[in-house]
C-alpha angles and dihedrals in degrees: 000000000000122000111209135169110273119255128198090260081069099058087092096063091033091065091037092057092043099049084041083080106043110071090051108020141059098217087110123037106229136087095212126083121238116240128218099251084049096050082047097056085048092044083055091041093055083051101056092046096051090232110137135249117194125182133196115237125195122170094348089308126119097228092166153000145203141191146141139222138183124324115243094004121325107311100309093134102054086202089077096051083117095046120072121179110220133209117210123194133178129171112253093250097065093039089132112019097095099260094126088043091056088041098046091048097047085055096049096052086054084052094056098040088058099053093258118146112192139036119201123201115203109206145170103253077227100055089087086171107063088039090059085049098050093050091054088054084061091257104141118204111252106168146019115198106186116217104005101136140046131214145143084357104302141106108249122197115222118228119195126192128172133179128216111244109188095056 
């Protein structure tokens, strides 16, 4: 497995990956598919920014992807500029393999290398999984907002972690 920095030839998986979880899942909180020309706007968007997208790679296959943004809507409180919120995907065959955990610590190592201090996870109160992983990468629970979110009828609580990275 190699993690590399994304380039525009894996928008494609990357959406792939992304969309795979939303008809079925409540990983993301939306109903509608993202299409290619929209996951490209965002990719370029990463870019200017300077913000990373990393992506997983395994036998010449992009089988996941990571990468963080701004904290609380792109910079628009000045007061977050050292705290960045990540999204971490990776496709259901490799759940388990290490693949996040590569991911999550090569993004944290970018983190770190440029001056952030702290890295936030958004996640379903429902989704255990990815809060137990998160736990074993060092991010420590610090809400629980009930019923923040909406989807397939239902009421969803919002969990946030975040790890200190400069310490």
């Amino acid at each position: 497995m190699i993690i590399r920095e994304a380039q525009t030839g894996d928008v494609a998986a990357i959406t792939a990956l992304y969309n795979a979880t939303i008809p079925t899942t409540t990983t993301a909180w939306t109903e509608t598919l993202q299409s290619a020309e929209e996951r490209q706007e965002w990719f370029e968007h990463q870019q200017s920014e300077g913000f990373p997208v990393l992506v997983a790679e395994a036998d010449g296959v992009v089988v996941g992807y990571a990468a963080y943004e701004h904290f609380r809507g792109a910079g628009k409180w000045p007061g977050y500029r050292f705290t960045v919120e990540h999204s971490v995907h990776v496709h259901e065959a490799h759940w388990g393999t290490g693949v996040g955990r590569s991911l999550i610590e090569q993004l944290v190592d970018h983190a770190c290398a440029a001056g952030l201090h702290v890295m936030v996870a958004a996640i379903d109160g429902a989704n255990s999984g990815s809060i137990e992983f998160h736990r074993r990468l060092g991010f420590v629970e610090v809400a629980r907002m009930p019923e923040t979110g909406h989807k397939f009828g239902r009421w969803l609580d919002l969990v946030l972690m975040q790890r200190i990275l400069d310490r």
